[in-house]
C-alpha positions in Angstrom: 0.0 0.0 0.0 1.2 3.6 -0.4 0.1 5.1 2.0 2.0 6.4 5.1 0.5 4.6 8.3 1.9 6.6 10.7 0.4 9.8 9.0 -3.9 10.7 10.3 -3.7 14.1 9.1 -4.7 14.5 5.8 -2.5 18.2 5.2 -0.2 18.0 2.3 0.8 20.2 -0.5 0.3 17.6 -3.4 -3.3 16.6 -1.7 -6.6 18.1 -3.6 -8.6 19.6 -0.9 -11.2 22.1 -2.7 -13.2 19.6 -4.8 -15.3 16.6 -3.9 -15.9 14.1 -6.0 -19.3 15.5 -7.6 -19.1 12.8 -10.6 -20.0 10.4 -7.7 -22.6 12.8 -6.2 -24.4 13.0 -9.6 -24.3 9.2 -9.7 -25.9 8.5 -6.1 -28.6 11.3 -6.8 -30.1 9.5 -10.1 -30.3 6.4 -8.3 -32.1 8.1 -5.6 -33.9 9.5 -8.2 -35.4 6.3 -9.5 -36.2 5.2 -6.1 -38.6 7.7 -6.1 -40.4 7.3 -9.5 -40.3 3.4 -8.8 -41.5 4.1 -5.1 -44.7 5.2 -7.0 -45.0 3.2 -9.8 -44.4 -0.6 -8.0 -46.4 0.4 -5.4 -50.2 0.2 -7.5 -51.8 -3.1 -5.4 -50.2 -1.9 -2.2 -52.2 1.2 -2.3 -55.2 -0.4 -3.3 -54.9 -3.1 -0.8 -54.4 -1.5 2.7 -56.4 1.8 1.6 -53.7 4.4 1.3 -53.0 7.4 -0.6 -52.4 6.9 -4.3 -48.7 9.1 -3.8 -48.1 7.5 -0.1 -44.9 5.9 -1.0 -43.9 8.9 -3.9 -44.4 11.4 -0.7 -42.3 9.2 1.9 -39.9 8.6 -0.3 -39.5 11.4 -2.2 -39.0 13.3 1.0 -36.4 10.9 2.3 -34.5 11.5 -1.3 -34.5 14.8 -0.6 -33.0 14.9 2.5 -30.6 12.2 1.4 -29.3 14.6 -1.0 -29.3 17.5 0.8 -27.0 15.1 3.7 -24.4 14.3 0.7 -24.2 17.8 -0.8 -24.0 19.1 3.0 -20.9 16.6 4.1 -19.2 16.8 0.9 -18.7 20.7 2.1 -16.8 19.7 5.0 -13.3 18.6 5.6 -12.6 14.9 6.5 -10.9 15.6 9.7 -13.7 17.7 11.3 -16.8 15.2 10.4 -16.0 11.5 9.9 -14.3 10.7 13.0 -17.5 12.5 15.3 -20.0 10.8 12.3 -18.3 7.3 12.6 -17.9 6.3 16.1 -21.2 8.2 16.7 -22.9 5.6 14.6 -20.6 3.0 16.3 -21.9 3.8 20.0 -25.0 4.8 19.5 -26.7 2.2 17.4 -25.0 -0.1 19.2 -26.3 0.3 22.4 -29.8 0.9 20.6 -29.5 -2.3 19.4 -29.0 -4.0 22.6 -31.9 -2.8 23.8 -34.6 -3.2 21.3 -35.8 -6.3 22.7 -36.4 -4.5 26.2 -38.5 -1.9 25.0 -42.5 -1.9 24.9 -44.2 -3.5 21.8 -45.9 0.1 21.1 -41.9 1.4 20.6 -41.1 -1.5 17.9 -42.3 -2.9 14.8 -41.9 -6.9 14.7 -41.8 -8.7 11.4 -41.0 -12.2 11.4 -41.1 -12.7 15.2 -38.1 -10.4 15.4 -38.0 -6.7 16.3 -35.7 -4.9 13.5 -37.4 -1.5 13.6 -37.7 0.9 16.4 -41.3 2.8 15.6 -41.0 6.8 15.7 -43.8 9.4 15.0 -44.2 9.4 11.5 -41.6 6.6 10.6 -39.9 3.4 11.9 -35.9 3.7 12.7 -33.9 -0.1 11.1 -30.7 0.9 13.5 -28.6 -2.0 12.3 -28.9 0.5 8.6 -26.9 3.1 10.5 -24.5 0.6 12.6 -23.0 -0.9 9.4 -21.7 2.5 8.6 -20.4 2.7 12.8 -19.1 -0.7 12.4 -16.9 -0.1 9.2 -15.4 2.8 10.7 -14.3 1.4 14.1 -13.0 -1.0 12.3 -10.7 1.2 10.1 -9.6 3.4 13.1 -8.9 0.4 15.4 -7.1 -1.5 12.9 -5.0 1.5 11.8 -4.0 1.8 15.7 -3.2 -1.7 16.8 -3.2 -3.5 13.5 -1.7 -2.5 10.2 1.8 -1.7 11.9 2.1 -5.2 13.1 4.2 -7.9 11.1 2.7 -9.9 8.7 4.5 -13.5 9.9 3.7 -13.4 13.7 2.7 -16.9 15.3 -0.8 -18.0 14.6 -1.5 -17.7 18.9 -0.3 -14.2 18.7 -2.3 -13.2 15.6 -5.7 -14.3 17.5 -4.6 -13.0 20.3 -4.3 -9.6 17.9 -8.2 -9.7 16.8 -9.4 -11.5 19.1 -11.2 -8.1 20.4 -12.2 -7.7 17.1 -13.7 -11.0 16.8 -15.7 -10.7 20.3 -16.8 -8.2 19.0 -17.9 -9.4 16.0 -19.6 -12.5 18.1 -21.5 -10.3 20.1 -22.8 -8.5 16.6 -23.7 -11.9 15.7 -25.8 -12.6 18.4 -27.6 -8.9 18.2 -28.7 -9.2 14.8 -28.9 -12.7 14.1 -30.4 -14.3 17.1 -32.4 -11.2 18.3 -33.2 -9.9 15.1 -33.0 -12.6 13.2 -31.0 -11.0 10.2 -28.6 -13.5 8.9 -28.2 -11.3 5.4 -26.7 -8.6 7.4 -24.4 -11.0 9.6 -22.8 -12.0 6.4 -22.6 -9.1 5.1 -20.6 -7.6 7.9 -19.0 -10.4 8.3 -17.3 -10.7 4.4 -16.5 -6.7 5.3 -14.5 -8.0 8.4 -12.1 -10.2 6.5 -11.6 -8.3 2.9 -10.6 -5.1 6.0 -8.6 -7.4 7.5 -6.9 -8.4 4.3 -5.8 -4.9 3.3 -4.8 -4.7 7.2 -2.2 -7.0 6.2 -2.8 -10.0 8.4 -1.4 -13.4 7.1 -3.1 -16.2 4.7 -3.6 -19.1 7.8 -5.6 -16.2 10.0 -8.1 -16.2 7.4 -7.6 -20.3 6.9 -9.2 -20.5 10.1 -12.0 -17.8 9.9 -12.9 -19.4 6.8 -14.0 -22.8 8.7 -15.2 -20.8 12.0 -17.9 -18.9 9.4 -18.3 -22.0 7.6 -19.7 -24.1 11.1 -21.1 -20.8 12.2 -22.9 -20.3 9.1 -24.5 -23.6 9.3 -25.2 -23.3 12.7 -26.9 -20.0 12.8 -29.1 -21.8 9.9 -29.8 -24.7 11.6 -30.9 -22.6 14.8 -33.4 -21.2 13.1 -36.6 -22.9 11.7 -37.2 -20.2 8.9 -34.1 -20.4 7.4 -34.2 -23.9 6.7 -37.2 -23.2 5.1 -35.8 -20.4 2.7 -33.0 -23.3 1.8 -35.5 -25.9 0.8 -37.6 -23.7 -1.2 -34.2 -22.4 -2.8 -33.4 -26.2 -3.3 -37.0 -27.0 -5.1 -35.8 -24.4 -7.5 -32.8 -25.5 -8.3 -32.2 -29.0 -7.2 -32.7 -30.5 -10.8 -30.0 -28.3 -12.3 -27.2 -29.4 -9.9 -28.3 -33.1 -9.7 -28.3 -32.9 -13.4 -24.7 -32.7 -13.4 -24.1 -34.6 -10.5 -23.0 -38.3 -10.3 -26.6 -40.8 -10.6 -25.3 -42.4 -6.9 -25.7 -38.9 -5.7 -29.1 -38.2 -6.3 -30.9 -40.5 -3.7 -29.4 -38.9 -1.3 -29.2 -35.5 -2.0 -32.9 -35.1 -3.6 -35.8 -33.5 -1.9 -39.3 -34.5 -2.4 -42.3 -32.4 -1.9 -40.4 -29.5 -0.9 -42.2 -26.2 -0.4 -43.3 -23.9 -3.6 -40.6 -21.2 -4.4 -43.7 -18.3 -4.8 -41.9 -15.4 -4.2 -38.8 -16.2 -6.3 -41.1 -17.9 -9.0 -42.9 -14.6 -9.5 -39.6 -12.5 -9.5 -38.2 -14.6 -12.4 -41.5 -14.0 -14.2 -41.4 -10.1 -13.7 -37.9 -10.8 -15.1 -39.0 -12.7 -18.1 -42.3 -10.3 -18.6 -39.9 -7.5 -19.0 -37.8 -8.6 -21.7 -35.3 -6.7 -23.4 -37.1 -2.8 -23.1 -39.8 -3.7 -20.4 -43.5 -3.2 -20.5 -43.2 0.4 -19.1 -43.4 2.4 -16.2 -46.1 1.4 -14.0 -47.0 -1.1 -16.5 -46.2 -4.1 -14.7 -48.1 -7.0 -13.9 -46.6 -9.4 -11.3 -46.8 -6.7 -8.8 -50.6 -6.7 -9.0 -50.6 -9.2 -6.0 -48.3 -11.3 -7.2 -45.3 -10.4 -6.1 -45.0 -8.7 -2.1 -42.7 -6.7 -1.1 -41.7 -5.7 -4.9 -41.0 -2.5 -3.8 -38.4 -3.4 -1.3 -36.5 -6.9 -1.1 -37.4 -7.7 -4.6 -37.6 -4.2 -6.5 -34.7 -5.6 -9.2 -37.5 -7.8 -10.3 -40.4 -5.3 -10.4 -38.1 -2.6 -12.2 -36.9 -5.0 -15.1 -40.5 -6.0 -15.2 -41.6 -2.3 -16.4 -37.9 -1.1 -18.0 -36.6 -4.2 -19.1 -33.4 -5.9 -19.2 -31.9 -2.5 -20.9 -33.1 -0.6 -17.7 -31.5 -2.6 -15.3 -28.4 -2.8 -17.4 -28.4 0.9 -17.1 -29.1 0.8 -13.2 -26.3 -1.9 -12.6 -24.1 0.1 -14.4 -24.2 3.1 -12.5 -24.1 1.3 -9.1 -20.6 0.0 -10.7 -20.0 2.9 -11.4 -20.2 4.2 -8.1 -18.6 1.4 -6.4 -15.8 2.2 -9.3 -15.1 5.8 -8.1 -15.3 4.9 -4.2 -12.8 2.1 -5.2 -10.9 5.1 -6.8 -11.1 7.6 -3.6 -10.1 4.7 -1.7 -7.0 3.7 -3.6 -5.7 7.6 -3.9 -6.6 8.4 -0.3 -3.2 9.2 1.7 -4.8 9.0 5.5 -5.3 4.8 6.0 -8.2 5.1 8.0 -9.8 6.8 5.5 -8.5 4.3 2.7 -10.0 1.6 5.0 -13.2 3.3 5.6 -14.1 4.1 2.0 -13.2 0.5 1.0 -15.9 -1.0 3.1 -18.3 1.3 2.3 -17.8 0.4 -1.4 -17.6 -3.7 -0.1 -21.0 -3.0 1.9 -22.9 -1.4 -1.3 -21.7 -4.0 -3.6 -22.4 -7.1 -1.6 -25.5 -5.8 -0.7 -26.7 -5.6 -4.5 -25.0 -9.3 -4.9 -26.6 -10.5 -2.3 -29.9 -9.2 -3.5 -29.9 -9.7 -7.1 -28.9 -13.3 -6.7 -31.6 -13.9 -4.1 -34.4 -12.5 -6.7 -32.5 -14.9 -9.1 -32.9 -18.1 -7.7 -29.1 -18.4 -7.2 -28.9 -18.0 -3.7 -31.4 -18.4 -0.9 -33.3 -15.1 -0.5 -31.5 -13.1 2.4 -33.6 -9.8 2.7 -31.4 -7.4 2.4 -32.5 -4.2 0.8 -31.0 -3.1 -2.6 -28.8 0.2 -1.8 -30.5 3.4 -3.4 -33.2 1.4 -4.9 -35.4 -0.1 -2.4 -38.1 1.7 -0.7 -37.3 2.8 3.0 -36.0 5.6 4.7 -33.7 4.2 6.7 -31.6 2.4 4.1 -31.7 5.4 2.3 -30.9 7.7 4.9 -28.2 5.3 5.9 -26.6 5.3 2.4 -26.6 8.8 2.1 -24.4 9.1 5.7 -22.0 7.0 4.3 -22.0 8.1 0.6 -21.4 11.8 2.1 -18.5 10.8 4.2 -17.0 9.5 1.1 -17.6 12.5 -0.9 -15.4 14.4 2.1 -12.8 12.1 2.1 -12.7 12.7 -2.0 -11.4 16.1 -0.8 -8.3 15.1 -0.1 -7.2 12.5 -2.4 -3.6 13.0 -4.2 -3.6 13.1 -7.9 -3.0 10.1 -10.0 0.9 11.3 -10.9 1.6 11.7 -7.1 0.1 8.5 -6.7 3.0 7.3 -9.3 5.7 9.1 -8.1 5.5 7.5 -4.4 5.1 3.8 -5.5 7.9 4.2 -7.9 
């Protein structure tokens, strides 16, 4: 890496501190954007069906993208060293603690869904503080590391090394239990979780470290899904979908033992590939859709991928995936040209948690993976996720004030 670790302070001569990164504004703003037109026009039966207002979700919405910009423009104003530090560990602490003690507080404060409580209920709007912690989490993570990791050797003694980030993984443990016990949000575990080890790869810890963490997630993984009754559900209908395809190609001696009879009906996924198919290449048009006329639920939020290629094709959604790469492209970018390591740090994992967030998603909708829940950054309804991004995505647009050009860049690696 070229950075200087011992350096925080991001004052130097070569270092471009008037600008931020507005390319990457523009991009976030059209995606919010879009949320908002699709926040209307996917949201038809829902209307109908519990009695609201025909522009209920364009309102909420549109408000919420409003603000979100508003938050970007506002942070990209600001120097890195006044504002991410106090934004970060605020996050950190305070959603934390929130966290720990959803479960204590009165039904009337939270909304369940699932038999879990995930959202605490405010006048006017519900609060998803886990949205909010992944931000707090990624930074603590950056600061810490930078502190008591990256200036440790890479070939220490495998005791040593967990003794390193062993806090870390405590930590981690205790995240765990939060939001996948209590809250029972294994989408987000993982998610955090892959963050974790790419961070500790750029931290510069050694290849058996993460040997071992492979096989820990691997048992934990299974575990957490075995714990829990309706996530082996989710697995068998993702096997009915796709158990013919693998057993296909698959040894005959294998089969007995490995096929599942009368396995449950994949209806949600079933509808989102039809959405995906009734789309086609240009799409039926906006608010033209049919499998979200009580079809599909939640096409608005978990499986809005599916309703917007319904009504703009596979052309729109090229067009969407292409900017989110794009985005995750230029944060990738800030992060690599970024002098100050907590920063670097930082604005990688903001870019890992946007990018296996939409992963996650769009293979769920798919069929290719079990559906995990996870909302599609920028896209799906909901103000949290939204006003979550738009934190992060405006910290990022600050630390793009202080990135060194790309020929200082060239000059210190040479």
């Amino acid at each position: 890496m070229y950075f200087n670790k011992t350096k925080i302070k991001s004052n130097n001569n070569n270092i471009n501190n008037n600008k931020a990164d507005y390319t990457l504004f523009i991009l976030v703003s059209i995606l919010i954007i879009c949320s908002i037109v699709f926040s209307y026009s996917l949201t038809i039966y829902t209307v109908e069906f519990f009695g609201y207002d025909e522009f209920h979700f364009f309102i909420r919405q549109g408000l919420v993208g409003i603000v979100a910009i508003l938050i970007m423009w506002y942070f990209s104003t600001l120097e890195p060293d006044t504002i991410v530090e106090k934004v970060g560990m605020t996050l950190f602490i305070l959603f934390f603690l929130l966290m720990i003690v959803m479960p204590f507080l009165p039904a009337s404060m939270v909304t369940a869904s699932g038999g879990a409580n995930r959202w605490i209920r405010l006048p006017g709007f519900s609060l998803s503080p886990v949205e909010f912690f992944k931000i707090g989490f990624i930074y603590f993570l950056s600061w810490s590391f930078h502190r008591k990791v990256l200036n440790k050797p890479k070939k220490i003694g495998l005791k040593d090394e967990v003794l390193l980030l062993s806090p870390y993984f405590l930590t981690f443990f205790v995240v765990v239990f939060i939001i996948a016990f209590l809250q029972k949000d294994l989408g987000q575990v993982v998610l955090l979780g892959v963050i974790l080890v790419v961070l500790l790869i750029f931290a510069n810890r050694s290849f058996k470290i993460f040997l071992a963490l492979g096989c820990i997630a691997l048992v934990g993984l299974v575990g957490l899904i075995i714990a829990a009754p309706h996530r082996i559900k989710r697995i068998h209908s993702w096997w009915a979908m796709v158990q013919d395809g693998i057993l296909s190609v698959l040894p005959a001696w294998a089969e007995p033992y490995l096929r599942i009879d009368e396995l449950p009906e994949p209806y949600q996924v079933s509808h989102s590939l039809n959405a995906i198919h009734n789309g086609g290449f240009f799409g039926q048009g906006v608010a033209l859709g049919d499998i979200k006329v009580g079809f599909l639920s939640e096409v608005h939020t978990d499986f809005v991928l599916a309703g917007i290629t319904e009504e703009v094709g596979l052309f729109g959604l090229m067009a969407l995936t292409s900017i989110m790469f794009m985005i995750i492209w230029r944060i990738f970018k800030i992060s690599r040209r970024v002098d100050n390591p907590i920063y670097h740090l930082f604005t990688l994992g903001i870019a890992l948690m946007i990018i296996i967030a939409f992963l996650i998603n769009s293979y769920g909708i798919s069929g290719m993976i079990p559906i995990k829940g996870i909302a599609v950054p920028l896209l799906s309804y909901g103000g949290s996720s939204m006003l979550a991004m738009a934190i992060s995505i405006g910290l990022v647009l600050s630390i793009s004030r202080v990135v060194r050009d790309e020929d200082d860049i060239k000059k210190v690696k040479k």
